[in-house]
N, C-alpha and C positions, 0 to 999 in steps of 0.2 A: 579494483573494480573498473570494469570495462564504464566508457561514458555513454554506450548507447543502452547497455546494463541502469545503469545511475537516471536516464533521462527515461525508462520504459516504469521503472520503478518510483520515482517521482510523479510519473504520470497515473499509475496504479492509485497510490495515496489518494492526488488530490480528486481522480473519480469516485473514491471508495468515500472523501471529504463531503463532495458534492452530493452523492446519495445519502449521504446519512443528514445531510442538514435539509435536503427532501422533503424524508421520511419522518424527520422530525417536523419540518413546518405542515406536511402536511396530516400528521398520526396518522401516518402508515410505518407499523413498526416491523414490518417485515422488509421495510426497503432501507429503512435505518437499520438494521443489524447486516444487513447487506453491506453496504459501507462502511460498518465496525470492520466486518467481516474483511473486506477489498483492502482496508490499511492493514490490519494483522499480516496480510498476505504480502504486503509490499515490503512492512519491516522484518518479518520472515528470510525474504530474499536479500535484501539488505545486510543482514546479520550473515547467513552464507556466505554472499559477496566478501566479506570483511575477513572473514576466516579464511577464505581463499587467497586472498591478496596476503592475508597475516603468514600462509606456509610457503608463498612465490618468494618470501625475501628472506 
C-alpha cells in the first residue's frame, strides 16, 4: 500500500470518527450513520489496499 493511499485513508476514518461523535453529541442520527458510514468506507479501502500489496509479492 501506497503511503499517500494509507495517509488519504487514515484521513477518511478519523473524518467519518469525527462525524459520528457529532452526530452523536448532538442526536443527529443521520450525521452519525454518516460517519459509521465514512469508516466502513476507509476500512473497505484498506482491505483492497492489503490484497493488492498480498498479489505484488
Amino acid at each position: 500500500m501506497s503511503g499517500t493511499d494509507k495517509a488519504k485513508n487514515a484521513i477518511e476514518d478519523a473524518q467519518g470518527k469525527a462525524k459520528e461523535a457529532l452526530g452523536r453529541a448532538t442526536g443527529d442520527k443521520d450525521t452519525e450513520a454518516e460517519g459509521k458510514k465514512d469508516q466502513a468506507s476507509a476500512d473497505l479501502k484498506n482491505a483492497g489496499e492489503k490484497v493488492k500489496d498480498a498479489f505484488k509479492h
